[in-house]
N, C-alpha and C positions, 0 to 999 in steps of 0.2 A: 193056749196063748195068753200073754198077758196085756192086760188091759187098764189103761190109768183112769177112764172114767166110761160113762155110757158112751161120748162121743167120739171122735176124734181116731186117728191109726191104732194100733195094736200098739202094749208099750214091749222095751226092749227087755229080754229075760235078763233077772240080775246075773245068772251065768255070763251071759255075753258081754255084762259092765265089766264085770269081774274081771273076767281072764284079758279086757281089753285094758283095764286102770293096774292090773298088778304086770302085764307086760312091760305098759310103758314106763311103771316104778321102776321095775329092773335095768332100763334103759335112759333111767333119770330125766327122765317127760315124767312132772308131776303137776304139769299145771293143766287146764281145758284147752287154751287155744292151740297149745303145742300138741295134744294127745286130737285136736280136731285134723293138725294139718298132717301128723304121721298119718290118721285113719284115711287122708286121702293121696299120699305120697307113697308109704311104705305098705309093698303085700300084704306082710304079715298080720300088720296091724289093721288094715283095711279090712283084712277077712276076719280078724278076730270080732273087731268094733261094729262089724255092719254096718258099715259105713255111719257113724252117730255122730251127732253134729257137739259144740263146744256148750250149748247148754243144754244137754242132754246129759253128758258126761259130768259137767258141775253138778246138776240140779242132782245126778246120783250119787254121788262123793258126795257134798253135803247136807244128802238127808239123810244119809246111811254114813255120816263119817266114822262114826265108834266104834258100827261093825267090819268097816271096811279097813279101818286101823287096825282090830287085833286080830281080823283073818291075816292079811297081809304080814303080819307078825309072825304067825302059826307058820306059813308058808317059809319065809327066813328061817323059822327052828328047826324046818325039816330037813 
């Protein structure tokens, strides 16, 4: 399990940011509060996101922006 410090819940596996920030890329929700309110409206996305709230999903887009930009890139080439 991942964990963001000694304290505090367990953090979210970056698979689960992933496959929840490049779904709603596909479906043109690129911003937090719109990928917060699919995670709690839309199934698919609700079970991708585990349910993650809107600065949960920022704080990992932009601390990982570069890598999350040329994955999401890699994915588009294939």
């Amino acid at each position: 399990m991942f964990h963001h410090d000694e304290k505090g819940a367990p953090a979210y596996p970056p698979k689960v940011m992933l496959n929840s920030i490049f779904y709603g890329y596909c479906r043109g929700i690129i911003s937090s509060r719109p990928m917060e309110y699919a995670c709690k409206t839309n199934g698919i996305v609700k079970a991708l996101a585990w349910d993650a709230d809107a600065d949960t999903i920022a704080h990992f887009i932009s601390s990982q922006a570069e890598a999350v930009k040329n994955l999401f890139a890699q994915v588009l080439c294939q």
